[in-house]
C-alpha positions in Angstrom: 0.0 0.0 0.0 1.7 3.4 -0.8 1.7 6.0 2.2 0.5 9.3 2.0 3.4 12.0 0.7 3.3 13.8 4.1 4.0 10.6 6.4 6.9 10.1 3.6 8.3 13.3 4.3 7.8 13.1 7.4 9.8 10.0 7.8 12.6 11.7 5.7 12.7 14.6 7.9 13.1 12.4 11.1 16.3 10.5 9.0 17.5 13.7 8.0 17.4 15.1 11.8 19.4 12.1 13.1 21.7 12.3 10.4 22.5 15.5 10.9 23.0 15.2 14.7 25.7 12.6 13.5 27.2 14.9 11.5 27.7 17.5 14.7 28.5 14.9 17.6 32.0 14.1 16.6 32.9 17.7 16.7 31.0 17.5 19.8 33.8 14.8 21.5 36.5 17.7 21.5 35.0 20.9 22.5 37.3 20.9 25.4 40.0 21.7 22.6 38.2 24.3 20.9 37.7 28.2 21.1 34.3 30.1 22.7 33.4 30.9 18.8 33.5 27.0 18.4 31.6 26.5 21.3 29.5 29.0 20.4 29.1 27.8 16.4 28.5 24.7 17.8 25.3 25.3 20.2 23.9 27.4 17.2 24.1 24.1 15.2 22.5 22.2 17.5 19.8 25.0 18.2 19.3 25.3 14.2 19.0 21.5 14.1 16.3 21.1 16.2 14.6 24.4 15.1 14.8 23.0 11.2 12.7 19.8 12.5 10.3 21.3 13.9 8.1 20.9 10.8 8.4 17.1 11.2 5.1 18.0 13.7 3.0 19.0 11.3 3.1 16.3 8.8 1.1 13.6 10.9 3.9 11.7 11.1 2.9 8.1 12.9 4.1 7.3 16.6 6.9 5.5 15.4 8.4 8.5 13.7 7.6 10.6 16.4 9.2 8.8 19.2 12.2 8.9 16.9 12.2 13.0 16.8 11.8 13.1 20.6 14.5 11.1 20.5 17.5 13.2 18.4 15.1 16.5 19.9 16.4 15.1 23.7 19.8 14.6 22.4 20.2 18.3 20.6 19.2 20.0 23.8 20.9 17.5 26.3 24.0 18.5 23.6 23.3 22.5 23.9 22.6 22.3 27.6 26.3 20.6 27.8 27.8 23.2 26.1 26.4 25.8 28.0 27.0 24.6 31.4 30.8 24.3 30.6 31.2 28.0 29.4 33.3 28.5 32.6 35.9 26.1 31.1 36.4 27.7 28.3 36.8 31.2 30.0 33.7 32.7 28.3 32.8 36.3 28.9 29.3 36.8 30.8 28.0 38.2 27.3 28.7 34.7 25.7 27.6 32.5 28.4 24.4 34.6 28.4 24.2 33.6 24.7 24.8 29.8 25.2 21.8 30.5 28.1 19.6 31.9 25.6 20.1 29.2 22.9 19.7 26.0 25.3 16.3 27.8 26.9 15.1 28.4 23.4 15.9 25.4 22.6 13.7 23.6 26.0 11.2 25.5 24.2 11.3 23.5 21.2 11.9 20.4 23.1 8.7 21.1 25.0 6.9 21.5 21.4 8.6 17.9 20.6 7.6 16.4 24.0 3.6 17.4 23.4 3.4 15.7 20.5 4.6 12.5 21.8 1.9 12.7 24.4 4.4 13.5 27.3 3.3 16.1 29.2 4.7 16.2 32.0 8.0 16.6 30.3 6.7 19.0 28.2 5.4 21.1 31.3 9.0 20.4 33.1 10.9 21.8 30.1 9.1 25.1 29.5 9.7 25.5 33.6 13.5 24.6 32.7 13.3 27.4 29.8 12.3 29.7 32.4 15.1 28.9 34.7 17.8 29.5 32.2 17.3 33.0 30.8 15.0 35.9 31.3 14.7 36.5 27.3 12.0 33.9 27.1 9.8 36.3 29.1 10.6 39.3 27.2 8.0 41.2 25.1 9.9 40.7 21.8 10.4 37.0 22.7 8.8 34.2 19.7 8.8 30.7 19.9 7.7 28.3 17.0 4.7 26.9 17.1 3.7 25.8 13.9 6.0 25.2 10.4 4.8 24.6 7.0 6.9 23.5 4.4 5.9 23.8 1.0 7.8 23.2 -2.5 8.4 20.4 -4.8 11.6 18.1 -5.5 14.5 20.1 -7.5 12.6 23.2 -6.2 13.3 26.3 -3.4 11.4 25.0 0.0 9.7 27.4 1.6 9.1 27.7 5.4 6.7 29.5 7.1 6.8 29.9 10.8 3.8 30.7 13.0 5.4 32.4 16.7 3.9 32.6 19.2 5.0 34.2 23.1 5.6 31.7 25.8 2.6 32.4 27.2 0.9 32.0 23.9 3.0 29.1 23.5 2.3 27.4 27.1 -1.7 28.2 26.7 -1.2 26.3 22.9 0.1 23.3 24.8 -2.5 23.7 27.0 -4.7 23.4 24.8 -3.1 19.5 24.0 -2.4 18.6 27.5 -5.9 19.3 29.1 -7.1 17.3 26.3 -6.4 14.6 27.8 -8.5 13.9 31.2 -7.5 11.9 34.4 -9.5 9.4 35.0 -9.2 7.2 38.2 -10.3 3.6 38.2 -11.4 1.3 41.4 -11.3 -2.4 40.5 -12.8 -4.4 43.4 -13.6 -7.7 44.5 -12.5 -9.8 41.0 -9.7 -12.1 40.3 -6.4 -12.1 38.3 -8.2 -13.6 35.2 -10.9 -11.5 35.3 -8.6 -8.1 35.1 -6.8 -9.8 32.6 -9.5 -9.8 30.1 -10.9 -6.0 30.8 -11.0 -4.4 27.7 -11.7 -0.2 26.8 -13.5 0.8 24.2 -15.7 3.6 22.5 -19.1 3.3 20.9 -18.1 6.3 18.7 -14.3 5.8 18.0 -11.9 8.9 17.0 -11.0 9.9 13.8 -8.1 8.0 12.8 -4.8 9.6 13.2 -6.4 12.1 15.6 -4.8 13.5 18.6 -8.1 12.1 20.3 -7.3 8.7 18.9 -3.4 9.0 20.2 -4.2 9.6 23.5 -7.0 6.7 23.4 -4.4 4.0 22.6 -2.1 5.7 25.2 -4.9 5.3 27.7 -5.7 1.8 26.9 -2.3 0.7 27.1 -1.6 2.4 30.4 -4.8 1.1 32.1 -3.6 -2.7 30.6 -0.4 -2.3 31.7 -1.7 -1.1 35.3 -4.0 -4.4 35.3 -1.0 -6.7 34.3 0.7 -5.6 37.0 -2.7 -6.6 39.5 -3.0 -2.8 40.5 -6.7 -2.2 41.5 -6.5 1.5 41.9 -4.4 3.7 39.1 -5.5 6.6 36.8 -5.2 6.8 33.4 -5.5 9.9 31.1 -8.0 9.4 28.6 -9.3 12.8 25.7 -13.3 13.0 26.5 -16.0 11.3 25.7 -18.1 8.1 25.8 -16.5 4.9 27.0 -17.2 1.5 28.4 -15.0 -0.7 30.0 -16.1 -4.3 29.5 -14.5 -7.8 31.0 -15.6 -11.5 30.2 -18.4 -12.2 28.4 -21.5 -12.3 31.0 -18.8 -11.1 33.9 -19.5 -8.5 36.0 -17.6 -6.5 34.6 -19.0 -4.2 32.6 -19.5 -0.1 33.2 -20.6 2.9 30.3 -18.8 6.0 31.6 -18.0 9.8 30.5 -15.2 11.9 30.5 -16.3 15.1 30.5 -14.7 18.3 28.3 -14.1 20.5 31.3 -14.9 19.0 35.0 -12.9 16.0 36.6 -14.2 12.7 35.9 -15.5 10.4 38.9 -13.9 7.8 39.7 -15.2 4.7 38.0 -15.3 2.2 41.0 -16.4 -1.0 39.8 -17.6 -3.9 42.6 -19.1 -7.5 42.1 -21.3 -6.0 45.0 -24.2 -4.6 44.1 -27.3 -3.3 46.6 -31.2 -2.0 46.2 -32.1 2.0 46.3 -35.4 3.5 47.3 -35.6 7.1 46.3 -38.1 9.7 48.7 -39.7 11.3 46.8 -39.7 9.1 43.5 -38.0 10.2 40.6 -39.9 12.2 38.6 -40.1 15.8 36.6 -39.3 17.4 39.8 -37.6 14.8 41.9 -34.1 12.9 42.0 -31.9 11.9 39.4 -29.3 9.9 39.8 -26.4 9.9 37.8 -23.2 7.6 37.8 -19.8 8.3 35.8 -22.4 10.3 33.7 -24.7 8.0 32.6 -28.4 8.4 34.6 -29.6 5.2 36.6 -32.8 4.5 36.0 -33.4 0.7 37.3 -32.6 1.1 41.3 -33.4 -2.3 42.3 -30.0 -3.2 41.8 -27.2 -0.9 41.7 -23.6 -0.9 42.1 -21.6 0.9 44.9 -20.2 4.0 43.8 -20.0 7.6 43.6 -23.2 9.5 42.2 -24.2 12.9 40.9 -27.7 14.2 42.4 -30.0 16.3 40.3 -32.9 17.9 41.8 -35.0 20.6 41.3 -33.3 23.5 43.4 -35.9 25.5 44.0 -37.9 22.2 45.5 -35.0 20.8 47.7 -32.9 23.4 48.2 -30.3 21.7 50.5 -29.7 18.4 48.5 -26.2 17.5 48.3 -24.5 17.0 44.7 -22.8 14.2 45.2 -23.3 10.7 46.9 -21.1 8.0 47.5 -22.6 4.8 48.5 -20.0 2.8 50.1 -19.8 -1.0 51.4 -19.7 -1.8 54.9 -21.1 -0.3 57.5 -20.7 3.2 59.0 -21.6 6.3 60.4 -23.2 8.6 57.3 -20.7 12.2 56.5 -22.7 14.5 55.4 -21.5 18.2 54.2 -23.4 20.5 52.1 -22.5 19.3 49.2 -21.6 15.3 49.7 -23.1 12.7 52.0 -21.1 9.7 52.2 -23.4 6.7 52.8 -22.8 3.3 54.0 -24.7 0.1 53.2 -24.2 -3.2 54.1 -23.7 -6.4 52.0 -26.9 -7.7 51.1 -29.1 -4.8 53.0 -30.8 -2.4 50.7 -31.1 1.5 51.4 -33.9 4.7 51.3 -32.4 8.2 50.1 -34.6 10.7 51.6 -34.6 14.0 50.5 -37.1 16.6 52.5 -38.4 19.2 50.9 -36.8 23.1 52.2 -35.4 21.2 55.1 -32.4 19.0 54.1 -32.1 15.2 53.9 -31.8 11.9 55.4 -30.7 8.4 54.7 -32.3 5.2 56.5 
């Protein structure tokens, strides 16, 4: 099957940024030798290096090619930051140490860009803070940082760049805009055994595009939440983009819950338990009376629920001191109530009433 010309040169460009990171290193093993201009010369190669790949980003390269530009990126700054710390060596002025300082925290900048895209955030986050560390220029009005570069042209012909620069905080808020993408969702696994986590499978009834950032992090996800069954965790969180999901075991197990991540709140946690217990709303549900409302999907059939963490709706104006949350918990247990979340206890095999009083608060029996 032939691939698409951009994942093509795409590829290239990722073999044309290791290559070239070849071509610098030996000169690289003897820097102690040379002059500050060398040093100097040198860095700027580097810097240039990784600045000329950042259109590699925006050719939808696959993961495979992207985990190879994070890669040489790492090894450009890693080779920058090097130089820069060893100024003293070479008796650099404070005038040329300050412009080693400048390069390397540009270049954390475009590391940062690099680390986004292969869905590592937290180093992304930790190199801007190291940007910020290392000179004051990345904060200064005139500052620019890429963002986005386009290449266009054809073979034998001039290739044209275009840059799109942004501020760091423009630049920080862009990356933003990636990393809150994806959401943390926390996962409770109780009561099953080592074969039954071992067959728990994610999945979405509407899948992402594919080749999407949604669909990048959604394998990310699934492979962190395997990884954290294979290991027989029972609590971990995974980050997952939003939307509709279901996490399913065996066939006819008990596994097996529908849950949303929402776009902008935090997700609640999706505790899943063999147990399961009967509910008895007071006042029934109805236009006017209690929803209930679990990892974002409404419960409807109460005579047999599982333990959890549930969103109450109401009618505000008709109960006006009805919490928003309630957590149902097995065992037994003195009820927490706040203002806004009642933590209640039921017992294996006992059912329980939620009673909600009208203008006058609630109470669970």
């Amino acid at each position: 099957m032939r691939r698409p010309i951009a994942y093509g040169r795409a590829l290239a460009a990722a073999a044309a940024l290791a290559a070239a990171l070849l071509l610098v290193a030996p000169r690289a093993a003897f820097a102690a030798e040379e002059s500050v201009d060398e040093v100097l010369e040198m860095a700027g190669r580097y810097a240039l290096i990784l600045s000329d790949s950042v259109p590699i980003l925006d050719r939808r390269p696959d993961p495979a090619t992207i985990r190879r530009a994070v890669s040489d990126a790492r090894r450009a700054v890693a080779e920058i930051d090097r130089l820069s710390a060893n100024a003293a060596i070479f008796q650099a002025a404070p005038s040329e140490r300050q412009k080693l300082q400048d390069l390397a925290a540009t270049a954390h900048l475009n590391l940062a860009l690099f680390e986004t895209h292969g869905l590592e955030f937290d180093h992304a986050r930790q190199e801007i803070a190291r940007a910020r560390a290392l000179s004051d220029i990345v904060e200064s009005p005139s500052f620019r940082t890429e963002w986005v570069s386009l290449q266009s042209g054809r073979p034998g012909k001039a290739l044209l760049t275009r840059h799109n620069l942004l501020t760091l905080n423009e630049f920080e808020a862009a990356l933003g805009s990636i990393w809150y993408r994806a959401r943390p969702v926390s996962f409770e696994l109780r009561g099953f055994t080592t074969q039954d986590l071992g067959q728990v499978r994610l999945s979405l009834p509407s899948p992402p595009p594919p080749g999407s950032l949604d669909e990048r992090l959604l394998v990310r996800g699934d492979a962190l939440l395997r990884a954290a069954l294979d290991r027989g965790e029972a609590a971990f969180t995974v980050p997952l983009p939003p939307g509709l999901y279901r996490v399913q075991g065996r066939r006819g197990g008990d596994i097996d819950r529908a849950f949303i991540v929402p776009e902008a709140t935090d997700a609640d946690t999706v505790f899943i338990d063999r147990a399961r217990f009967a509910l008895r709303l007071d006042p029934k549900p109805g236009p006017k009376g209690p929803r209930l409302f679990l990892n974002g999907i409404e419960v409807t059939d109460l005579n047999t629920i599982p333990y959890g963490v549930y969103r109450l709706k109401v009618d505000g104006d008709e109960y006006p001191t009805a919490p928003q949350i309630v957590r149902f918990t097995l065992g037994e247990g003195i009820p927490d109530k706040t203002r806004t979340s009642w933590t209640i206890y039921v017992p294996a095999g006992a059912g329980a009433t939620l009673t909600l009083d009208r203008g006058t608060g609630g109470r669970t029996r």
